[in-house]
C-alpha positions as CSV (number, residue, x, y, z in Angstrom):
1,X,11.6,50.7,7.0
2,X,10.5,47.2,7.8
3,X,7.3,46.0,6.6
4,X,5.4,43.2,8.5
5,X,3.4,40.4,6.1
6,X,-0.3,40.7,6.5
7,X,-1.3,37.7,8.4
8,X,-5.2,36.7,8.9
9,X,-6.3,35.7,12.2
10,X,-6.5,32.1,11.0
11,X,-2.8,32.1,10.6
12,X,-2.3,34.1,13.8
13,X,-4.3,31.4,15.6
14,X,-2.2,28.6,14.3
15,X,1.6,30.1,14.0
16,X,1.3,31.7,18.0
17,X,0.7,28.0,19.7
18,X,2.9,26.3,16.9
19,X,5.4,28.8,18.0
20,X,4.9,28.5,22.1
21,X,5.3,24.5,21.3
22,X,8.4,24.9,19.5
23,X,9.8,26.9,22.0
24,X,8.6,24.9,25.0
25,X,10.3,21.9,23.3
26,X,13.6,24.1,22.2
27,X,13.4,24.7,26.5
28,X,13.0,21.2,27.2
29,X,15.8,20.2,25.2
30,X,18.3,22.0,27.0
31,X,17.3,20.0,30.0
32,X,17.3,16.9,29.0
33,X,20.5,16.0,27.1
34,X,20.8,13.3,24.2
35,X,22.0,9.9,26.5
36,X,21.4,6.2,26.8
37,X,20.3,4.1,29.5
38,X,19.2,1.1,31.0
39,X,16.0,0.3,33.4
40,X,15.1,-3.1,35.3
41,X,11.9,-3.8,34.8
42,X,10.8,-6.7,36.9
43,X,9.0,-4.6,38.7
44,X,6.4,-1.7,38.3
45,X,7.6,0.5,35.2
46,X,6.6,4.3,35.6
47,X,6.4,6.8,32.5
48,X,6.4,10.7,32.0
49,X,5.2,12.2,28.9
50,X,4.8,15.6,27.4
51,X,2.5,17.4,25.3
52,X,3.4,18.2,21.5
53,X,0.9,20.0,19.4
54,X,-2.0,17.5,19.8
55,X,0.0,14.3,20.5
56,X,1.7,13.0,23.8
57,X,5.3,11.6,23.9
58,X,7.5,9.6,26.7
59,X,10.0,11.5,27.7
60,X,11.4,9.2,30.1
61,X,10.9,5.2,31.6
62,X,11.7,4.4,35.5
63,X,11.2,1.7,38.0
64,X,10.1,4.0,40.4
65,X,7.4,6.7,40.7
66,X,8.5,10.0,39.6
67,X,6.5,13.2,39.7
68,X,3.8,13.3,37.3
69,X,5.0,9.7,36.3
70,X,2.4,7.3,35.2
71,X,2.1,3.6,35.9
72,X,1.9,1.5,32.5
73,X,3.2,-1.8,34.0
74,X,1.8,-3.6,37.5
75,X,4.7,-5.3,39.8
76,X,3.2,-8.6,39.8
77,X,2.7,-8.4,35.4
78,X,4.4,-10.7,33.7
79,X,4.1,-10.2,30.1
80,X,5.7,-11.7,27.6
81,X,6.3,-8.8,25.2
82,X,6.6,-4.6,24.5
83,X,4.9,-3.1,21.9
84,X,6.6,0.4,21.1
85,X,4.3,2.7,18.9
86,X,6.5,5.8,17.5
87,X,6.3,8.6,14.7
88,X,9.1,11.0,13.5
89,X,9.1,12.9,16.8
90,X,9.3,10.0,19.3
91,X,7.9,7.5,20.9
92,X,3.9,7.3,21.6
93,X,2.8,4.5,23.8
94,X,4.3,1.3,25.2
95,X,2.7,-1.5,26.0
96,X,3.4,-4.8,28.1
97,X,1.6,-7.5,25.8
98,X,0.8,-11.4,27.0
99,X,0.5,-12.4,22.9
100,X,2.9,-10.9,20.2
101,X,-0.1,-8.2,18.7
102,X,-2.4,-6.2,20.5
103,X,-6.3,-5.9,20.2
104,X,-6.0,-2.0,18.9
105,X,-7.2,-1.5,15.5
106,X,-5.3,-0.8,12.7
107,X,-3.9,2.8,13.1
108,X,-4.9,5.1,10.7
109,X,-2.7,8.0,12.1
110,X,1.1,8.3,10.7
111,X,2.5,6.2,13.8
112,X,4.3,3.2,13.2
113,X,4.6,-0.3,15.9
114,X,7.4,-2.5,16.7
115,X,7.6,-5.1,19.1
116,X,10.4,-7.0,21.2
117,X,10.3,-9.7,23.4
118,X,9.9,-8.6,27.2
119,X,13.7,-9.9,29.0
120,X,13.2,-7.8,32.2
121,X,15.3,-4.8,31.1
122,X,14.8,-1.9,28.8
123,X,17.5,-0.4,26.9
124,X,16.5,3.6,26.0
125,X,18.0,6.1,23.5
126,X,17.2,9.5,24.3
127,X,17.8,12.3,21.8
128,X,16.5,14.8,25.0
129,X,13.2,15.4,26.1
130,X,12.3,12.7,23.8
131,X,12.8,9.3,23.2
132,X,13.9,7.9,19.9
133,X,14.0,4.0,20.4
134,X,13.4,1.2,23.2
135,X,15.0,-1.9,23.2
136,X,15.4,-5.9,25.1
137,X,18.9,-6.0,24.2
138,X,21.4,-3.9,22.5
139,X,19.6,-0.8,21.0
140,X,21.7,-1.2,17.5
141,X,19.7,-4.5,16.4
142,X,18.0,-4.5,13.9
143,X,13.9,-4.4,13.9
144,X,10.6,-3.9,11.9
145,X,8.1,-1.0,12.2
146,X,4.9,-1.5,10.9
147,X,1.6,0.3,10.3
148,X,-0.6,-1.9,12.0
149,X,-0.8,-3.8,15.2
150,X,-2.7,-6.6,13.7
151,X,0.5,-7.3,11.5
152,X,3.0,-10.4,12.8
153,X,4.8,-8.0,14.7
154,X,7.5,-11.0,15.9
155,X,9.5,-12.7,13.0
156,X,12.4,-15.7,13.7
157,X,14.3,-13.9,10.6
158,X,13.8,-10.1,9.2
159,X,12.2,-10.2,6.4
160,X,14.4,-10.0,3.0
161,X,14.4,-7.1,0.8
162,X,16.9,-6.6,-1.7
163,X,18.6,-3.2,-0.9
164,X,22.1,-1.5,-1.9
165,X,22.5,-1.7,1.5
166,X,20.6,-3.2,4.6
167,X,19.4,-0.3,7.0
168,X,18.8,-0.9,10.5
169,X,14.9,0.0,10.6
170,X,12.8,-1.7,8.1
171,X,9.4,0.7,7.8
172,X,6.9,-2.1,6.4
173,X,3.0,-1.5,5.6
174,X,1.1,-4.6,6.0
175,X,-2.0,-5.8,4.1
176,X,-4.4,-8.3,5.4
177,X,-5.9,-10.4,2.7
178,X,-8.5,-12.5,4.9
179,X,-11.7,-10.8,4.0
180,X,-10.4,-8.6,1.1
181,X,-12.9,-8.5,-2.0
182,X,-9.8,-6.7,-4.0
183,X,-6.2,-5.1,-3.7
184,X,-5.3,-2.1,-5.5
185,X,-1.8,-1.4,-6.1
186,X,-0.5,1.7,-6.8
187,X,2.5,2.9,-9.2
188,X,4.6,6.0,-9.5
189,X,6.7,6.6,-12.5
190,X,6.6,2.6,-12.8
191,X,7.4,1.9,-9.4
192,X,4.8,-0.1,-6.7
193,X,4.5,2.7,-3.9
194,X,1.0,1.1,-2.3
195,X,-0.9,-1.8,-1.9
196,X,-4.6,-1.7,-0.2
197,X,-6.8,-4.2,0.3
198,X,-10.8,-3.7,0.4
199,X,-12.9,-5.6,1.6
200,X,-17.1,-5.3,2.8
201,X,-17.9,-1.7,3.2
202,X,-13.9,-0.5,3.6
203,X,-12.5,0.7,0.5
204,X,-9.8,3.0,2.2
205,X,-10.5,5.9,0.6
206,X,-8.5,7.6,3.0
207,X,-5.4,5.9,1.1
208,X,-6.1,7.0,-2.4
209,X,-5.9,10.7,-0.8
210,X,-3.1,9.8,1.3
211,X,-1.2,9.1,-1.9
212,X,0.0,11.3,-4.7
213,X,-2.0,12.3,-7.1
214,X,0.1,11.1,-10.3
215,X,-0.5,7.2,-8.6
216,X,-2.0,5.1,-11.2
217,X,-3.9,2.4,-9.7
218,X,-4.3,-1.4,-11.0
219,X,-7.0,-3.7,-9.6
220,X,-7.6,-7.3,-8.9
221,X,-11.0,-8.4,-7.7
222,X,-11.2,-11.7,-6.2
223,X,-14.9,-13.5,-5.7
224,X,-15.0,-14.6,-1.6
225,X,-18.7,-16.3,-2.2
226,X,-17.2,-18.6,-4.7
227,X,-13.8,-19.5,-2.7
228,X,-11.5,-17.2,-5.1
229,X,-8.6,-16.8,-3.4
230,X,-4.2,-15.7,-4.1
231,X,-2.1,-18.8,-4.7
232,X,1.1,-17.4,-6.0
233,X,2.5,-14.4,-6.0
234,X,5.6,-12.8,-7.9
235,X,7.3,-9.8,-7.8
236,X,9.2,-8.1,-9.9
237,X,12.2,-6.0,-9.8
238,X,15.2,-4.4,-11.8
239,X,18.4,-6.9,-11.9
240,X,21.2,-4.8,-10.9
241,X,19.6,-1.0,-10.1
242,X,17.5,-0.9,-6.6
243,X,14.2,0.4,-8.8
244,X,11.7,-0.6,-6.4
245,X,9.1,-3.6,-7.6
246,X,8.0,-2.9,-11.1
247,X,5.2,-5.5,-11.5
248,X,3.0,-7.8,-8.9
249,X,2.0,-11.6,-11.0
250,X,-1.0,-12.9,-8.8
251,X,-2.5,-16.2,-9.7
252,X,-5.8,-17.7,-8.4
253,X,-7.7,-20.9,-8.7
254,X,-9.1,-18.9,-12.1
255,X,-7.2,-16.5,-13.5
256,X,-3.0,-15.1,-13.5
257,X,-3.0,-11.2,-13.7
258,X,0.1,-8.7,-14.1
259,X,0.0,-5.6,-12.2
260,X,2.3,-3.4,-13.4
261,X,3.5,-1.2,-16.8
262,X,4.2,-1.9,-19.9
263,X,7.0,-4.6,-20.2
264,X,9.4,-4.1,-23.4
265,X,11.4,-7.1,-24.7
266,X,14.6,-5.2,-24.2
267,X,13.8,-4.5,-20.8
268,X,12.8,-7.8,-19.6
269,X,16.3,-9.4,-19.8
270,X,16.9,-7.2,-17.2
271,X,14.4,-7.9,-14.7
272,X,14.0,-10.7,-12.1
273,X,11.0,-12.2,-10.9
274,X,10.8,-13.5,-7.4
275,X,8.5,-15.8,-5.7
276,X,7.0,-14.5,-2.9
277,X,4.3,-17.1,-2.3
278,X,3.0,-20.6,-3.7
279,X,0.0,-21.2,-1.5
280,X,-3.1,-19.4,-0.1
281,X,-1.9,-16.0,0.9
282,X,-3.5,-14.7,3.8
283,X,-1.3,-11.1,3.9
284,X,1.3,-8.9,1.6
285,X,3.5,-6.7,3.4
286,X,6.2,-4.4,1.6
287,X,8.8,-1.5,2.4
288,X,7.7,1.9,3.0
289,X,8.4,4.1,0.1
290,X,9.0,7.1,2.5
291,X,12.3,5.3,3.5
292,X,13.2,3.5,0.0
293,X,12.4,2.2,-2.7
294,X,8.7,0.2,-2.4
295,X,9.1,-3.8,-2.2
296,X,7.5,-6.5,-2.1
297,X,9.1,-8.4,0.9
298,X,9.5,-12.0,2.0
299,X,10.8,-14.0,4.7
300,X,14.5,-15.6,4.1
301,X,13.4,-19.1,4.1
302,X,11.4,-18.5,0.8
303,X,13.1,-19.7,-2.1
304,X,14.0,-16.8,-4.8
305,X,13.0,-18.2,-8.6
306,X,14.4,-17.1,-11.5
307,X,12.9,-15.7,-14.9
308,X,12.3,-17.8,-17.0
309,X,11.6,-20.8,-14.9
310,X,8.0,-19.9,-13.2
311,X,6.8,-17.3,-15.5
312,X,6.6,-16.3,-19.2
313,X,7.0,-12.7,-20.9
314,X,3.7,-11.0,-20.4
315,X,1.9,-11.1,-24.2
316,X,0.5,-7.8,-25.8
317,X,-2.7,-8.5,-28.1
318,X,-2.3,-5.2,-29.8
319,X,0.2,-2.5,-30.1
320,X,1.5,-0.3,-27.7
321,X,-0.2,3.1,-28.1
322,X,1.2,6.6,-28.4
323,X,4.6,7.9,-29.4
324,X,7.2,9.1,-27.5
325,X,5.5,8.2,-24.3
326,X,7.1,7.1,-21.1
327,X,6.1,3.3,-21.5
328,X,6.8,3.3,-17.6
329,X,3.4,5.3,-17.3
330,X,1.9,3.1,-19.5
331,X,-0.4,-0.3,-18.7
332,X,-2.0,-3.1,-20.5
333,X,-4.7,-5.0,-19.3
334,X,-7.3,-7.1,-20.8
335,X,-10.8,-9.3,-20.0
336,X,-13.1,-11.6,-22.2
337,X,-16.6,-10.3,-22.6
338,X,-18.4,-13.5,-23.2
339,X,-20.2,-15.1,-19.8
340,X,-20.0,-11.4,-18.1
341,X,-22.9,-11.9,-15.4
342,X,-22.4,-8.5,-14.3
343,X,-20.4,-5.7,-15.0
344,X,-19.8,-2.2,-13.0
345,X,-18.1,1.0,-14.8
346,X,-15.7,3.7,-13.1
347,X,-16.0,7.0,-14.4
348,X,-13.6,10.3,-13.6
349,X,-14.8,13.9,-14.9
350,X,-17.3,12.5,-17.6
351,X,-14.4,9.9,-18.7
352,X,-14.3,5.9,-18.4
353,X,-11.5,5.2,-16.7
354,X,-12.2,1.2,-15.9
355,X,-14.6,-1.9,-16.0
356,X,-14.9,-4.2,-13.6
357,X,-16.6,-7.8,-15.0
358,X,-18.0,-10.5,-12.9
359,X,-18.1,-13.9,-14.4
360,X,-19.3,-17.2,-13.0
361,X,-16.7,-18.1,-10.6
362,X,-14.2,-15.2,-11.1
363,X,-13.6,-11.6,-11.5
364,X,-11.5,-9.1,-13.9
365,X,-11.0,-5.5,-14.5
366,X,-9.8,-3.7,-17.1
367,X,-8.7,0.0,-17.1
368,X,-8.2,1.7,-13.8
369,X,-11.0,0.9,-11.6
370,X,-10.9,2.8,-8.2
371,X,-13.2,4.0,-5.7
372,X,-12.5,7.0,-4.8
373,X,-13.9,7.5,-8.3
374,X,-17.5,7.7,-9.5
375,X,-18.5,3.7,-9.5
376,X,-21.7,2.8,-11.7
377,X,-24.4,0.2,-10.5
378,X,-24.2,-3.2,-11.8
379,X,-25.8,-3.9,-15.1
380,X,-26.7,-7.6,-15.3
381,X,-26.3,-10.1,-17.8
382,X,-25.5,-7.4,-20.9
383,X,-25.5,-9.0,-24.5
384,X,-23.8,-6.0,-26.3
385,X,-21.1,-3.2,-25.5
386,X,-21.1,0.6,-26.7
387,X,-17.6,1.9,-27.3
388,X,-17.0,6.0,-28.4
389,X,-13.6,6.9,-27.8
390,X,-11.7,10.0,-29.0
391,X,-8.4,12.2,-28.5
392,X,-8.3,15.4,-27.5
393,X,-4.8,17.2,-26.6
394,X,-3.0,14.8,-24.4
395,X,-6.1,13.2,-22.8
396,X,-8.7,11.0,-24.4
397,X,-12.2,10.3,-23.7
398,X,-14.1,6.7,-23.6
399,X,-17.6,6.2,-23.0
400,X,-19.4,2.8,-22.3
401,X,-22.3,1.5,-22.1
402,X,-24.2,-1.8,-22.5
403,X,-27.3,-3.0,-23.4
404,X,-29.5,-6.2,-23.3
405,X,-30.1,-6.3,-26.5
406,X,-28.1,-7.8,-29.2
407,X,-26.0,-6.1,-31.3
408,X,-25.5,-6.5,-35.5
409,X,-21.6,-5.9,-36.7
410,X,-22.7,-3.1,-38.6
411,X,-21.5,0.1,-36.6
412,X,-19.0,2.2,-38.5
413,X,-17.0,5.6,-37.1
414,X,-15.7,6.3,-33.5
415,X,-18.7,5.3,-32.6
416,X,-19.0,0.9,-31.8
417,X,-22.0,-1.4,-30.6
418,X,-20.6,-4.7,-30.7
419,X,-21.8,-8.4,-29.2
420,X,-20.8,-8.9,-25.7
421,X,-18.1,-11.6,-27.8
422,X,-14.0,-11.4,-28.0
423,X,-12.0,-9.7,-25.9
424,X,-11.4,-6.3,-24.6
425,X,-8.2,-4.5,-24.4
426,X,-7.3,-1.8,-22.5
427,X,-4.3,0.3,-22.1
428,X,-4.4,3.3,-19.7
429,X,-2.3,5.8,-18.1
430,X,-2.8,8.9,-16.0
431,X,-4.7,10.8,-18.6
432,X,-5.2,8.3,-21.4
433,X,-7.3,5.1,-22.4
434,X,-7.1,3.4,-25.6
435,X,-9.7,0.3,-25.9
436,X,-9.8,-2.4,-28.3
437,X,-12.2,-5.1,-28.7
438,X,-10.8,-7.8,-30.6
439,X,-14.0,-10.5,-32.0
440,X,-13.2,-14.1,-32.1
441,X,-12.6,-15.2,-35.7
């Protein structure tokens, strides 16, 4: 006897359309076989589409009206370039652009852009009902997707990455850096898997969710009022294994920060450090790590420098914590207390996870400071620091606050009130914080 599952008329309401879409598209495919083709497109340029779930796809381009077609270029248009908008399915939208980007937003749904230059013909790859790829020339050249249509969609070279070998999509997330307050960056297992930049009232929250949930996060503020702004950037990356970027060095006017895990002696002869940048940057853009291994990436025409030429071995002021621990999961950062102006905490589950510190003419953090956490207000111009910290299992707990007054060097036991003086240390990873504060002597 055959038993059918329970099922809830939730799941009845989504598996019966899920299942009439699957089998109107499984009907569809069988008439409209897998070919290529070519259009003129001189002219007016007709479209048909057809419903998915809740998305639309092109399932065919013509120069001439078809039924149900839809017009998305005029006959006397003459633009100058196509914009192709596509997911794992097929293509979304085209459209006939006068400027390389379009005015659209940046897309916060899982579709990615790419962009040609308008010749008159389109060359089309149909895999059936829908369409995998549009083209100017041959449909085998190589091109970049992005996430965004305010990214330089049109390049003289592809952009360089360093792969084992060179695929013929690059899938590359772009970060604007005009009007960002901070970037986060985000690592998994040791390997840069995000970068977001925040900026006014925009912190992307969405992306913190979008990611998963072992990411740990490192932070660089920069200070717009007072003209902070990237100069240099580096990235890097294993020597001979394709690893991903381990580590982001950005330098401003005021301060050089590492982004990335601990860094052992051993394995920093076999790293290499690229330079990505050497002037204000007004954007980052890397590889999707859905497709590969997360990089940084960079036109050809930058020059590649080698360790040990632009940058020294990051410095540790106190030793690595823990035993037996996956120094990949494991990061080091650190801040100097004296001339804080203002100072903001970031707490998870009771737990303080991160400082951020605001100095005269610059900012720093120290711990993991993200905002999809609990963020504290600002506490202006503290002169001493409270510091409890204790182990419990495999986590550990911090607490700090600050006060305005001033604190005597006679606190004893977990424990610490201690002048806003010397330096604070922090290492951090998923579950653990170990803070130092080291006084001047």
């Amino acid at each position: 006897m055959y038993m059918l599952p329970h099922l809830t008329r939730t799941y009845v309401r989504q598996t019966v359309p899920m299942y009439g879409e699957i089998s109107k598209a499984f009907s569809l495919l069988e008439e409209h076989p897998a070919r290529n083709y070519s259009i003129p497109c001189a002219n007016t340029v007709e479209v048909t589409r057809v419903w998915f779930g809740n998305n639309s796809y092109i399932t065919g381009l013509f120069d001439k009206p078809r039924s149900n077609s839809e017009t998305i270029k005029l006959h006397n248009e003459k633009p100058k370039y196509v914009e192709v908008w596509v997911d794992k399915i097929g293509i979304r939208d085209i459209k006939f652009l006068n400027s390389e980007t379009s005015q659209d937003s940046v897309q916060l749904e899982p579709k990615w852009v790419y962009t040609f230059p308008f010749t008159g013909n389109i060359h089309v790859k149909s895999k059936g009902v829908f369409i995998e790829r549009i083209a100017g020339s041959t449909i085998n050249s190589c091109r970049t997707l992005w996430n965004s249509s305010k990214s330089p969609l049109i390049f003289e070279q592809e952009p360089f990455v360093q792969m084992t070998s060179q695929p013929k999509e690059y899938f590359v997330r772009f970060v604007p850096l005009h009007h960002a307050s901070a970037i986060s960056v985000g690592f998994l297992h040791g390997a840069m898997v995000a970068i977001v930049s925040h900026g006014g009232t925009n912190y992307d929250l969405p992306h913190y969710i979008g990611t998963w949930a072992a990411v740990i996060w490192a932070h660089f503020p920069l200070l717009l009022d007072k003209g902070e702004e990237i100069h240099e950037v580096w990235s890097v990356s294993h020597r001979d294994l394709n690893q991903g970027t381990r580590a982001l060095v950005l330098r401003t006017q005021r301060k050089l920060v590492w982004l990335g895990h601990y860094i052992s002696t051993e394995i920093w002869s076999l790293l290499q450090v690229t330079h990505i940048a050497s002037s204000p940057v007004s954007a980052l853009y890397y590889s999707d790590p859905s497709t590969s291994f997360s990089q940084i990436m960079q036109p050809h025409t930058i020059k590649r420098v080698e360790h040990p030429a632009q940058l020294e071995f990051p410095t540790y002021r106190t030793p690595v914590p823990g035993h037996g621990m996956d120094t990949c999961e494991l990061f080091y950062s650190e801040a100097p207390l004296e001339g804080v102006i203002q100072v903001q905490s970031c707490w998870d589950t009771g737990r303080c996870i991160g400082l951020l510190l605001q100095y005269e003419r610059y900012s720093q953090t120290v711990g993991e400071f993200r905002y999809d956490k609990t963020i504290s207000d600002y506490f202006h111009l503290p002169c001493s620091i409270g510091l409890t910290q204790k182990e419990h299992d495999s986590t550990s707990y911090v607490h700090i606050e600050f006060s305005k007054e001033i604190a005597q060097l006679d606190s004893t036991g977990d424990d610490q009130m201690m002048p806003m003086r010397g330096i604070v240390v922090w290492w951090y990873s998923r579950n653990m914080s170990v803070v130092s504060i080291i006084l001047p002597e």
